[in-house]
PyMOL Python script that loads the backbone (N, CA, C, O; Angstrom):
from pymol import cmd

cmd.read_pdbstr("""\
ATOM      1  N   UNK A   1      91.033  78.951  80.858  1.00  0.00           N
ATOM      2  CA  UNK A   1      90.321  79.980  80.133  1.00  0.00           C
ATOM      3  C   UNK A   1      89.449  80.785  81.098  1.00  0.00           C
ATOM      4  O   UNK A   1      89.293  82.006  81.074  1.00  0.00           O
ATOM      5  N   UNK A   2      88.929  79.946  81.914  1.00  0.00           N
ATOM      6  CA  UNK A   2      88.256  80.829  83.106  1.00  0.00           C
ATOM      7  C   UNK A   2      88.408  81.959  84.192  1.00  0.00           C
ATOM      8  O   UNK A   2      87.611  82.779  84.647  1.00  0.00           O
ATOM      9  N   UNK A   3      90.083  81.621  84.495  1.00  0.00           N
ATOM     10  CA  UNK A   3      90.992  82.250  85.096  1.00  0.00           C
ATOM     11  C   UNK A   3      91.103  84.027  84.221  1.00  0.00           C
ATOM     12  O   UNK A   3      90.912  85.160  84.662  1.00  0.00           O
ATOM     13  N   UNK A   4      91.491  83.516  82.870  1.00  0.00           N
ATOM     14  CA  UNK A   4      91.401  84.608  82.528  1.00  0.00           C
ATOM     15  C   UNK A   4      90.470  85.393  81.837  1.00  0.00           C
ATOM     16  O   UNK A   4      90.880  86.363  81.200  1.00  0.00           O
ATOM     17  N   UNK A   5      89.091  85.074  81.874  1.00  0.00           N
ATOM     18  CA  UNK A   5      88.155  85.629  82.040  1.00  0.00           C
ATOM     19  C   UNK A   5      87.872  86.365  83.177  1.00  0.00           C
ATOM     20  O   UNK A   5      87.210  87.395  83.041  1.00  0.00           O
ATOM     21  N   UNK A   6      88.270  86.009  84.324  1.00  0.00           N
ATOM     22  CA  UNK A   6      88.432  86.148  85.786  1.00  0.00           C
ATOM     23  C   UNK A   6      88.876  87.359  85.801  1.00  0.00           C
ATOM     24  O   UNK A   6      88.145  88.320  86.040  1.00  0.00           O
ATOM     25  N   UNK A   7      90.159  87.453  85.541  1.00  0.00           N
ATOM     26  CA  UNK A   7      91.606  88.632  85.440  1.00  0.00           C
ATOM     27  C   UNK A   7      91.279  89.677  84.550  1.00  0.00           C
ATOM     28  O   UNK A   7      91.757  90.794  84.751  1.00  0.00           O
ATOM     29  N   UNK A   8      90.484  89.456  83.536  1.00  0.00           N
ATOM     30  CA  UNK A   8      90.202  90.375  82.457  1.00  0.00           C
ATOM     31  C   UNK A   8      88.771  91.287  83.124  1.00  0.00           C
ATOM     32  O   UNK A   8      88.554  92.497  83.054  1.00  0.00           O
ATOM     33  N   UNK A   9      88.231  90.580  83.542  1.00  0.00           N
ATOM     34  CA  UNK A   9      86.779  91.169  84.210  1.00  0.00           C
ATOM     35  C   UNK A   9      87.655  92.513  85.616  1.00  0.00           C
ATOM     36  O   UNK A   9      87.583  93.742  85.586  1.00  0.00           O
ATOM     37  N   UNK A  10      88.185  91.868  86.374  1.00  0.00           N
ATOM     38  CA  UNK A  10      88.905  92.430  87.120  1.00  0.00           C
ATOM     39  C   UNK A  10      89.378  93.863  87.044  1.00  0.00           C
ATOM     40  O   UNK A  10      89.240  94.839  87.781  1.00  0.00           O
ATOM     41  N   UNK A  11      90.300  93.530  85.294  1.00  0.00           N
ATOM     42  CA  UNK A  11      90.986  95.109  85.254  1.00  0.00           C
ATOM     43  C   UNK A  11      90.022  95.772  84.743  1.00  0.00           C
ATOM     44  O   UNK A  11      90.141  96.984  84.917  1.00  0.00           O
ATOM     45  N   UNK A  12      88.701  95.304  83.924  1.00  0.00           N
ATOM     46  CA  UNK A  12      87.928  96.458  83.755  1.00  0.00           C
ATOM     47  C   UNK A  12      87.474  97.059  84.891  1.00  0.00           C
ATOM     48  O   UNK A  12      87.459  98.290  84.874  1.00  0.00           O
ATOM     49  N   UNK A  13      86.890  96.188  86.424  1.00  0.00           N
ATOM     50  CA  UNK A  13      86.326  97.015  86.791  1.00  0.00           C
ATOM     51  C   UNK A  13      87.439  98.097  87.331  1.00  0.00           C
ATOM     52  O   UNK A  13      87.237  99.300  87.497  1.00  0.00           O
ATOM     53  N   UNK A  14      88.664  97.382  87.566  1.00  0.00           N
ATOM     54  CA  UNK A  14      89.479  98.664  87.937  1.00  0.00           C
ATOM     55  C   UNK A  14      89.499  99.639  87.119  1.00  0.00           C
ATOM     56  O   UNK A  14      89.413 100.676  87.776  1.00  0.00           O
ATOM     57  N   UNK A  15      89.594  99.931  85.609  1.00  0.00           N
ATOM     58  CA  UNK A  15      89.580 100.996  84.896  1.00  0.00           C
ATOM     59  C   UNK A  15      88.029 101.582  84.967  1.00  0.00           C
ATOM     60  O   UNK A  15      87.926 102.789  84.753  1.00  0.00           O
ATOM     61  N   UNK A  16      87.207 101.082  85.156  1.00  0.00           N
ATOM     62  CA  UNK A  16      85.489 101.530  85.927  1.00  0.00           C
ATOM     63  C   UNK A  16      86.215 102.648  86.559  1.00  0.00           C
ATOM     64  O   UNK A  16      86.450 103.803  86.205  1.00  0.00           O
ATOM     65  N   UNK A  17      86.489 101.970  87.575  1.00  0.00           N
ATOM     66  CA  UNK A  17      86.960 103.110  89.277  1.00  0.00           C
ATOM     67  C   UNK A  17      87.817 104.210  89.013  1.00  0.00           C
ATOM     68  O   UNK A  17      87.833 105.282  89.618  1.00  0.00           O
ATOM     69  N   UNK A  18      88.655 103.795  87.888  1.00  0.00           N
ATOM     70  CA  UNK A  18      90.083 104.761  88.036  1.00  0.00           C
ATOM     71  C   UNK A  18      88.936 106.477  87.811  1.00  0.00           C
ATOM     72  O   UNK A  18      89.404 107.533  88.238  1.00  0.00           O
ATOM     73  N   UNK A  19      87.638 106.462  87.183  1.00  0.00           N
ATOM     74  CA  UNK A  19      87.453 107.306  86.762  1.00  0.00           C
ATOM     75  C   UNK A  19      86.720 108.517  87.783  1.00  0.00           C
ATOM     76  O   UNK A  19      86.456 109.709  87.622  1.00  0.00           O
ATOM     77  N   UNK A  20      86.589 107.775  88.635  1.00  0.00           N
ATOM     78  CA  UNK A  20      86.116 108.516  90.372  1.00  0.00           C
ATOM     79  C   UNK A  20      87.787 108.629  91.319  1.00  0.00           C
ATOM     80  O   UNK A  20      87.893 108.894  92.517  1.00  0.00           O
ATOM     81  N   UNK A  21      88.541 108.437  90.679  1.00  0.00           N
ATOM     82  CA  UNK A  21      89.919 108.533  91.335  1.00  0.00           C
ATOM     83  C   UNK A  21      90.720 109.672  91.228  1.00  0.00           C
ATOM     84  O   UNK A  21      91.110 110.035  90.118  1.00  0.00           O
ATOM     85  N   UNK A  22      91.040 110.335  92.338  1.00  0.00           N
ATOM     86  CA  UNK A  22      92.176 111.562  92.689  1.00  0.00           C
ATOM     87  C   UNK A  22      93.150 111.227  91.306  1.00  0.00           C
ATOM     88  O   UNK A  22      93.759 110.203  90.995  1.00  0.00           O
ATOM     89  N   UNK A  23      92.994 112.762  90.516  1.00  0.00           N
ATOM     90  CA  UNK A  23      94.533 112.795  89.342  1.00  0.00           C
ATOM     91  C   UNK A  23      95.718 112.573  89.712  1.00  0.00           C
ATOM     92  O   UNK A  23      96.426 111.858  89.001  1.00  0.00           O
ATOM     93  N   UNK A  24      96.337 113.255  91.182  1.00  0.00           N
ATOM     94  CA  UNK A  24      97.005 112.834  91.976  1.00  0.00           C
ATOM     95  C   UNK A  24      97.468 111.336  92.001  1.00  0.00           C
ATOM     96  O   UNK A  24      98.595 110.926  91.725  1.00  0.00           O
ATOM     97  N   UNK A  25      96.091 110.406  92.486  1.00  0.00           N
ATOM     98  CA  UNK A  25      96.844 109.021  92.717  1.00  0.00           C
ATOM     99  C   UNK A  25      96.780 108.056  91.002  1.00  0.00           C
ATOM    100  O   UNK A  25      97.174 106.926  90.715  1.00  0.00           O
ATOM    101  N   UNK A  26      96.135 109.085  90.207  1.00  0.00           N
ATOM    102  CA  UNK A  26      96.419 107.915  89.058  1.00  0.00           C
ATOM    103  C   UNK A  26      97.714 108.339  88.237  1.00  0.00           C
ATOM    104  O   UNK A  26      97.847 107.815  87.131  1.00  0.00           O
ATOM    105  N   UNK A  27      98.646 109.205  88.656  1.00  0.00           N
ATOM    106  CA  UNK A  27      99.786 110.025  88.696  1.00  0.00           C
ATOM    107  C   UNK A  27     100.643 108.483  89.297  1.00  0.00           C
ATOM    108  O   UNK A  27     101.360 107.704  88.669  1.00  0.00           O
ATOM    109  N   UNK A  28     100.341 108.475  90.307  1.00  0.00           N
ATOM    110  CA  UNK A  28     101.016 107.117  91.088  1.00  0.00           C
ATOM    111  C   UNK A  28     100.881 105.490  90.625  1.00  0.00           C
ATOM    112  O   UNK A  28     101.690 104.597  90.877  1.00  0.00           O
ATOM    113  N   UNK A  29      99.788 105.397  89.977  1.00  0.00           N
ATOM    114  CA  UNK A  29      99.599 104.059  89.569  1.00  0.00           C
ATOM    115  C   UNK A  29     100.673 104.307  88.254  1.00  0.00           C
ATOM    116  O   UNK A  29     101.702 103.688  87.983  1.00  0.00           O
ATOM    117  N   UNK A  30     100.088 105.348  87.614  1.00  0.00           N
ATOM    118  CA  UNK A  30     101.036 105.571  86.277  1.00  0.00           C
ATOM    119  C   UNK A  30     102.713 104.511  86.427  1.00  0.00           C
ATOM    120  O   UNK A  30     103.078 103.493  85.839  1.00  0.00           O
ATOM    121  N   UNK A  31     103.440 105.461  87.606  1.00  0.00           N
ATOM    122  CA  UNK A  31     104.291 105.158  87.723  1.00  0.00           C
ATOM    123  C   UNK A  31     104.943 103.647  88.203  1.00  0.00           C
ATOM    124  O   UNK A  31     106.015 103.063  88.046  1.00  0.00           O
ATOM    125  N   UNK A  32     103.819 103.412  88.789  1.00  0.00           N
ATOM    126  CA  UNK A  32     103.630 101.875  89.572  1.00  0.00           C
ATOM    127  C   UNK A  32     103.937 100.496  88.664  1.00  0.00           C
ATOM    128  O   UNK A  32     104.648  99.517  88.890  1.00  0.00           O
ATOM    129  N   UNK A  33     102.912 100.935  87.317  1.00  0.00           N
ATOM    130  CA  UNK A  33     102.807 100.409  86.461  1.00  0.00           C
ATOM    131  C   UNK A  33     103.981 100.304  85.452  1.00  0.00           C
ATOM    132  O   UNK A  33     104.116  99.305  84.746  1.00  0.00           O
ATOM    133  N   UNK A  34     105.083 101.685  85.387  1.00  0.00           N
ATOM    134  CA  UNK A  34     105.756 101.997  84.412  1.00  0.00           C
ATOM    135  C   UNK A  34     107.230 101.091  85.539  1.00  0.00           C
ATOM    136  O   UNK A  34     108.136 100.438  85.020  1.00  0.00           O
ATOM    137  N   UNK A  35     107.135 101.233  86.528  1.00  0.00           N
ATOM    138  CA  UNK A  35     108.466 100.492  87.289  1.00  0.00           C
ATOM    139  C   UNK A  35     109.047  99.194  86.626  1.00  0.00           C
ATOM    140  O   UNK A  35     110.220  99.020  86.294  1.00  0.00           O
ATOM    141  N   UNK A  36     107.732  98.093  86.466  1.00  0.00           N
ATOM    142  CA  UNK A  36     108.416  97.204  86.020  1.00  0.00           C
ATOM    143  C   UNK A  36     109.159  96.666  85.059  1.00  0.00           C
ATOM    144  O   UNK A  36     109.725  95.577  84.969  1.00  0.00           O
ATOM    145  N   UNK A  37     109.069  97.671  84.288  1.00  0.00           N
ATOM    146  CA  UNK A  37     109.720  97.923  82.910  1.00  0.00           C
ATOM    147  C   UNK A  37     111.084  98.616  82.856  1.00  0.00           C
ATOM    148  O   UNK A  37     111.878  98.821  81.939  1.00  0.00           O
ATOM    149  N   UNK A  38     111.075  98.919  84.233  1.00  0.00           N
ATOM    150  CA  UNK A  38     112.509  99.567  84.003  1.00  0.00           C
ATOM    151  C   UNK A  38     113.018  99.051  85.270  1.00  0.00           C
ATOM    152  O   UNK A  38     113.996  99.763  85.500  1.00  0.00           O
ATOM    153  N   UNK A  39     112.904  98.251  86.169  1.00  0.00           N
ATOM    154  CA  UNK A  39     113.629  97.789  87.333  1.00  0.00           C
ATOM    155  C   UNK A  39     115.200  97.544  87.059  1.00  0.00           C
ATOM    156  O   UNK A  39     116.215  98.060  87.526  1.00  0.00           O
ATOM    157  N   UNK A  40     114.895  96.231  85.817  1.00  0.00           N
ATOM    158  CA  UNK A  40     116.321  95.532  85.959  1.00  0.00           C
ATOM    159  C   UNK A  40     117.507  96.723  85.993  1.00  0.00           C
ATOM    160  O   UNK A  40     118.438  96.696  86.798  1.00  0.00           O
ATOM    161  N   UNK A  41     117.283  97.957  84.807  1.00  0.00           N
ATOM    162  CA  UNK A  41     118.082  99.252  84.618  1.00  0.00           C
ATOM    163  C   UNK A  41     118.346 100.139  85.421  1.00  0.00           C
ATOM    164  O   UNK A  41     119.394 100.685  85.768  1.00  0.00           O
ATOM    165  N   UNK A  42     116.944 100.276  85.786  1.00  0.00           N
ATOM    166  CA  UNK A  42     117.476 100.936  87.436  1.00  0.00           C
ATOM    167  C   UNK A  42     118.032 100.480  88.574  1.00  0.00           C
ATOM    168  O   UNK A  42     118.325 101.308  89.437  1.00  0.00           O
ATOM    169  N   UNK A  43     118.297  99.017  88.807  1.00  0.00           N
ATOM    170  CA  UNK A  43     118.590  98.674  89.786  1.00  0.00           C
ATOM    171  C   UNK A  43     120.417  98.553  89.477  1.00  0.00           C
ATOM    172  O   UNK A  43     121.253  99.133  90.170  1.00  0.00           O
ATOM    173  N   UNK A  44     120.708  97.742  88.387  1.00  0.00           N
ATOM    174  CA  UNK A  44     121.888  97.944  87.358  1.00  0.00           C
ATOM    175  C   UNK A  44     122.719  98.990  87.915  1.00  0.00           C
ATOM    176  O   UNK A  44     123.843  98.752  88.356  1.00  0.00           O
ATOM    177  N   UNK A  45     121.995 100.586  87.903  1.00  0.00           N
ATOM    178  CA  UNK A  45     122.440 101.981  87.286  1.00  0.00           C
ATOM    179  C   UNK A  45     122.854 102.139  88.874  1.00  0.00           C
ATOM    180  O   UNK A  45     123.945 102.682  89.045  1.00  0.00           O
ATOM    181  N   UNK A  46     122.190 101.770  89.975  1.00  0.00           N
ATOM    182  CA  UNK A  46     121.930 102.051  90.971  1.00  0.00           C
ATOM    183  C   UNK A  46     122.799 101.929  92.255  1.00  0.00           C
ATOM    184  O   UNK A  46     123.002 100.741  92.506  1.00  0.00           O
ATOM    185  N   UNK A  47     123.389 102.791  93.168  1.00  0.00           N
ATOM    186  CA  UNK A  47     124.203 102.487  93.955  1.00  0.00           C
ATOM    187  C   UNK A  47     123.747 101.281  95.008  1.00  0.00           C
ATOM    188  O   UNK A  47     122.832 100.559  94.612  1.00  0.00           O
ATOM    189  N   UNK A  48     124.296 101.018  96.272  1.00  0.00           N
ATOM    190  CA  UNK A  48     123.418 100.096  96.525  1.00  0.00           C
ATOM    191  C   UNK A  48     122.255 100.210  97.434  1.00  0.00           C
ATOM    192  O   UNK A  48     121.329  99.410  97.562  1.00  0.00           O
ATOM    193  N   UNK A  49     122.472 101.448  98.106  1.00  0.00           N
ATOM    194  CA  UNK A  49     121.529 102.211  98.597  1.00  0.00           C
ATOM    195  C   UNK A  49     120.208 102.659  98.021  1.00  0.00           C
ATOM    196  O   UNK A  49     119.118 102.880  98.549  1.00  0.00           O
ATOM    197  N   UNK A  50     120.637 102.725  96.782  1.00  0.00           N
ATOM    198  CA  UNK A  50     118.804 103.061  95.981  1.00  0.00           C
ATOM    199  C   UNK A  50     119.045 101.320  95.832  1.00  0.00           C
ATOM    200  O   UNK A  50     118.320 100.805  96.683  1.00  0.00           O
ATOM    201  N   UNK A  51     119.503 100.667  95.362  1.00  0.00           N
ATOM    202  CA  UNK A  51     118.973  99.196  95.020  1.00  0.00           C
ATOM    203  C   UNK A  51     118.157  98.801  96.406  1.00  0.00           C
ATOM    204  O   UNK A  51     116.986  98.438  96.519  1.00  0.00           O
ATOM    205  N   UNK A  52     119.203  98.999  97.459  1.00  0.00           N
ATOM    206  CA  UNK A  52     118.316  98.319  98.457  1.00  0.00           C
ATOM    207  C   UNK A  52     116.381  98.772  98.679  1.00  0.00           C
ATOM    208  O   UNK A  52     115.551  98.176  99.366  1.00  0.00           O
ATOM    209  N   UNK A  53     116.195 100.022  97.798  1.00  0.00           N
ATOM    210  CA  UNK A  53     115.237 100.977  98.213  1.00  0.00           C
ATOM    211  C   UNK A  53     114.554 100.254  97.518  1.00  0.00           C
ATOM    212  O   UNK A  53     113.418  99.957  97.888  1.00  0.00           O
ATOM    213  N   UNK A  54     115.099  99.771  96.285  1.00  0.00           N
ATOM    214  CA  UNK A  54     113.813  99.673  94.929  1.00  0.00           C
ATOM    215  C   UNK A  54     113.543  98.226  95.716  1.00  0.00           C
ATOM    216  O   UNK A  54     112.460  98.335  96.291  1.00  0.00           O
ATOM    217  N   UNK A  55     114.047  97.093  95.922  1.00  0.00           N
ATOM    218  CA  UNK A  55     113.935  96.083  96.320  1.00  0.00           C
ATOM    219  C   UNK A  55     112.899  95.883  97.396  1.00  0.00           C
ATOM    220  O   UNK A  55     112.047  95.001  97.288  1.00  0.00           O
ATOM    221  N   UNK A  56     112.980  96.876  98.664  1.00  0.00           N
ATOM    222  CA  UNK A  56     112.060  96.744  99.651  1.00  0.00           C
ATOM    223  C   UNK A  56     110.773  97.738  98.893  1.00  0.00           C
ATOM    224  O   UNK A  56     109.853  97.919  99.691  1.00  0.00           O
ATOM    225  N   UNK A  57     110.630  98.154  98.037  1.00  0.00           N
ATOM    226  CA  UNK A  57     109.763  98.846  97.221  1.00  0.00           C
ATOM    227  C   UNK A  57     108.679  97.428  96.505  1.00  0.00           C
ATOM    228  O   UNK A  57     107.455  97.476  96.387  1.00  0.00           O
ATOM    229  N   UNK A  58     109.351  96.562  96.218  1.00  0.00           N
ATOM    230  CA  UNK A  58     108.762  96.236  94.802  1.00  0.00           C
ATOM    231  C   UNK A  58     108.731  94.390  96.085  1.00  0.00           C
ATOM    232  O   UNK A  58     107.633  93.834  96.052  1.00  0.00           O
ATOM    233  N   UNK A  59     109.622  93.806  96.839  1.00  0.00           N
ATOM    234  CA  UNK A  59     109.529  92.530  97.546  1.00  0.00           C
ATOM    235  C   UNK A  59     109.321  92.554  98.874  1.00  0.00           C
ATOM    236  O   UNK A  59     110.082  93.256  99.541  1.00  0.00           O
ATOM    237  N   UNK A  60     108.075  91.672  99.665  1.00  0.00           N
ATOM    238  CA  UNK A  60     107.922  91.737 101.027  1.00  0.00           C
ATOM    239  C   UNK A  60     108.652  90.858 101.321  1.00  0.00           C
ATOM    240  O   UNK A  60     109.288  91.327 102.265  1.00  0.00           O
ATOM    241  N   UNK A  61     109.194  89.315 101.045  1.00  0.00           N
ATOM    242  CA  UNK A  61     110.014  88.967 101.669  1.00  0.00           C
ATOM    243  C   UNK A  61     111.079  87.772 100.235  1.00  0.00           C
ATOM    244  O   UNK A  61     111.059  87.695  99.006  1.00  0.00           O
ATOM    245  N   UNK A  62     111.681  87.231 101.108  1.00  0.00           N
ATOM    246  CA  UNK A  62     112.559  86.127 100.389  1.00  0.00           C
ATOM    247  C   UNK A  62     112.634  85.081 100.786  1.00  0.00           C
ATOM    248  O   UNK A  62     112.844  85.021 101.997  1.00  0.00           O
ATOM    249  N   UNK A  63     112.486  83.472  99.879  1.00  0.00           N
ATOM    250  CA  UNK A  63     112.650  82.437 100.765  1.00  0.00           C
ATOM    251  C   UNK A  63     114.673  82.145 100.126  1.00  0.00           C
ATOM    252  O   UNK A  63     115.221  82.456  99.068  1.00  0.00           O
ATOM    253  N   UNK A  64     114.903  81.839 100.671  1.00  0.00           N
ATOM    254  CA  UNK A  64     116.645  81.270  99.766  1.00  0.00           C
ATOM    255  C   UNK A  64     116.782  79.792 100.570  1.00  0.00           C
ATOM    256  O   UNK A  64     116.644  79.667 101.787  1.00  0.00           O
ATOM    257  N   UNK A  65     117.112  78.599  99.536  1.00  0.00           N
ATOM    258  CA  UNK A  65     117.591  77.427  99.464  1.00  0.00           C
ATOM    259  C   UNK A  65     119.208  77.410  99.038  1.00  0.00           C
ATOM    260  O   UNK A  65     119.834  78.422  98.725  1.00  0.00           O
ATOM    261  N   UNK A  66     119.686  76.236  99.083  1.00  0.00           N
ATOM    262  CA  UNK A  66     121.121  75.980  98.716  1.00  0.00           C
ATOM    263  C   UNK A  66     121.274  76.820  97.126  1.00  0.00           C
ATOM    264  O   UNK A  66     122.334  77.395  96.879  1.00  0.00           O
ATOM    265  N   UNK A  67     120.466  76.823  96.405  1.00  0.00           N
ATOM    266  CA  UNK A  67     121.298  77.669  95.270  1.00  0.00           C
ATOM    267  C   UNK A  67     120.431  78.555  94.661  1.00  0.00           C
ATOM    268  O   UNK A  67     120.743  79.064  93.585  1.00  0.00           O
ATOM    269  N   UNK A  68     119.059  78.886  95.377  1.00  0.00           N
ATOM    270  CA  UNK A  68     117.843  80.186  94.614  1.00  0.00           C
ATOM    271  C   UNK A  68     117.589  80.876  95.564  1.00  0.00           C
ATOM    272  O   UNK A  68     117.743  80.432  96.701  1.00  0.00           O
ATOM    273  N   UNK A  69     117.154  82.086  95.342  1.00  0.00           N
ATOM    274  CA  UNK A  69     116.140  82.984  96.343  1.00  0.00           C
ATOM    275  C   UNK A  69     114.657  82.614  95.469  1.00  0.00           C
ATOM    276  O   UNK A  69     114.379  82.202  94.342  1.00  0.00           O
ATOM    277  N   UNK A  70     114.258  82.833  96.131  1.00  0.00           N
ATOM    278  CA  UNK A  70     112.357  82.782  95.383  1.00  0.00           C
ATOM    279  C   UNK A  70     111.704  84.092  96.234  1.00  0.00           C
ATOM    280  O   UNK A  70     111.405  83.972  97.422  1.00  0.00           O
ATOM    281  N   UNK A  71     111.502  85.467  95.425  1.00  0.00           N
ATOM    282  CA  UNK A  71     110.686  86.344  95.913  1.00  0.00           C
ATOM    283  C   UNK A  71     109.547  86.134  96.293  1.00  0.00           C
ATOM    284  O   UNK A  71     109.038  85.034  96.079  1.00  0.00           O
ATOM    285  N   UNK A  72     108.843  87.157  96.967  1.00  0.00           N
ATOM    286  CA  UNK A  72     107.333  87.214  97.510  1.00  0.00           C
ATOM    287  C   UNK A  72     106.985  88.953  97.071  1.00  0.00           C
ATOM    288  O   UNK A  72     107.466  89.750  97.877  1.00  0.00           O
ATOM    289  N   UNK A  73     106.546  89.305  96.403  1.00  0.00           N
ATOM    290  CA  UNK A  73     106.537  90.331  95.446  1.00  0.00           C
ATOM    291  C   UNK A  73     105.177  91.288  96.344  1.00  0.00           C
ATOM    292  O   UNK A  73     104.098  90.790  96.667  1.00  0.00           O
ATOM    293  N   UNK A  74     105.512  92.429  96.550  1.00  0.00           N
ATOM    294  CA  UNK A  74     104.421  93.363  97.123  1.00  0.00           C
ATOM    295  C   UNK A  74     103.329  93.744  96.143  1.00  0.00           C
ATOM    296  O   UNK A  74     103.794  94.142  95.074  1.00  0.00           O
ATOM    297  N   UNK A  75     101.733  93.730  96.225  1.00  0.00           N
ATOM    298  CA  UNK A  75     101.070  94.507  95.683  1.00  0.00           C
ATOM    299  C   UNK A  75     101.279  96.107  95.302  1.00  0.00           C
ATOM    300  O   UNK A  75     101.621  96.960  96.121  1.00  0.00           O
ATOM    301  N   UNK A  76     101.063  96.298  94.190  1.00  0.00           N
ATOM    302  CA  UNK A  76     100.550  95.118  92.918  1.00  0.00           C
ATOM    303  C   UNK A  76     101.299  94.698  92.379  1.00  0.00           C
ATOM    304  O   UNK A  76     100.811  94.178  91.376  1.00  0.00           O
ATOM    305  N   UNK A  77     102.683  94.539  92.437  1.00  0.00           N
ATOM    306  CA  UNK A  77     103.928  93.788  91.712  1.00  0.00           C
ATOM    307  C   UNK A  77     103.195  92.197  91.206  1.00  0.00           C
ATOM    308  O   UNK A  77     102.974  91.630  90.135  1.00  0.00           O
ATOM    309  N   UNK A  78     103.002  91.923  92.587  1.00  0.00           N
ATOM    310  CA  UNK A  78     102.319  89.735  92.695  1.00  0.00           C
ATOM    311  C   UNK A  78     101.886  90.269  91.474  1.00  0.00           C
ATOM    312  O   UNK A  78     102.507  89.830  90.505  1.00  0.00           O
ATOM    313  N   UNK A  79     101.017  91.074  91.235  1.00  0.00           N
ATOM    314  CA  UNK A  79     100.057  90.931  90.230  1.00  0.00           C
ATOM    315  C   UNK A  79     100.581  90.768  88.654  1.00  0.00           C
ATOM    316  O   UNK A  79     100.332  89.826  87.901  1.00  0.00           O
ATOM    317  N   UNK A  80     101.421  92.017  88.357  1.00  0.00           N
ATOM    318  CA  UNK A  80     102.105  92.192  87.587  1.00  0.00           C
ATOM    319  C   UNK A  80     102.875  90.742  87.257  1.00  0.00           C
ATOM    320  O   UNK A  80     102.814  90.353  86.090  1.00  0.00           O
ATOM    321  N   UNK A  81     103.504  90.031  88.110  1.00  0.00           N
ATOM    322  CA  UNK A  81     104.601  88.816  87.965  1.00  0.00           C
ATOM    323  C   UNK A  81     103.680  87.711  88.082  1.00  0.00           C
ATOM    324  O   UNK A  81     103.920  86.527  87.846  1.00  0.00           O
ATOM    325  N   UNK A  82     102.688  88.189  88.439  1.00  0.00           N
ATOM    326  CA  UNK A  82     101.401  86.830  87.883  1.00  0.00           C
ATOM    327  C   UNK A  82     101.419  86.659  86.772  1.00  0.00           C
ATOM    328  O   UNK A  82     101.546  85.637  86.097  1.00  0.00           O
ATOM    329  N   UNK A  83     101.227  88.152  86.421  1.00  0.00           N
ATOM    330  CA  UNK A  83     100.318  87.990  84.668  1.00  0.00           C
ATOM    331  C   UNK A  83     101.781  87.945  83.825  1.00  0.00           C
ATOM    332  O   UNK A  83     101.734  87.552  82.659  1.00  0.00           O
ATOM    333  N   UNK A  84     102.781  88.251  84.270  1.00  0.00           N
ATOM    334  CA  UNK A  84     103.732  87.896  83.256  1.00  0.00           C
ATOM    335  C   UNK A  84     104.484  86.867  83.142  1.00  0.00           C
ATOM    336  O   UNK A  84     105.413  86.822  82.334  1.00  0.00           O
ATOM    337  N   UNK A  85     104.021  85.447  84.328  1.00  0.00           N
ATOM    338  CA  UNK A  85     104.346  84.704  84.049  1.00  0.00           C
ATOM    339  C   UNK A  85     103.503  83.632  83.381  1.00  0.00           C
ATOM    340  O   UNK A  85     104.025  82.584  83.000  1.00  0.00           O
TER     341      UNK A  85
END
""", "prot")
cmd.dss("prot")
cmd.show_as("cartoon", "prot")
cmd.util.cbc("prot")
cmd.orient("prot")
């Protein structure tokens, strides 16, 4: 319960800040935010050249064992695949 007291305190103060922030870059979070909702489709739709793009976009690296990969997810993705797991 503490944790997410933690996480919740957090995004307010980020929505605090967003309001001293370039329209420009909250143009960019917009979109940042709206990606993960559409990855699996875009990546799907995607030749493999944009796949490879969205991938180094959204993962810094990969571990792979005999039968998984396990991502390492770039900020703010971690974040995102924190809270949605």
């Amino acid at each position: 319960m503490r944790h997410r007291q933690t996480e919740e305190q957090q995004v307010q103060s980020a929505i605090s800040q967003l309001s001293s922030v370039d329209p420009g870059r909250l143009l960019d979070a917009a979109k940042i935010l709206e990606l993960p909702n559409k990855a699996y489709f875009l990546y799907v739709k995607q030749p493999a050249v944009e796949k490879a793009k969205l991938l180094k976009m959204v993962l810094s690296n990969c571990t792979i064992d005999a039968t998984s990969v396990y991502p390492t997810y770039r900020k703010p993705f971690d974040l995102i695949f924190e809270r949605v797991k």
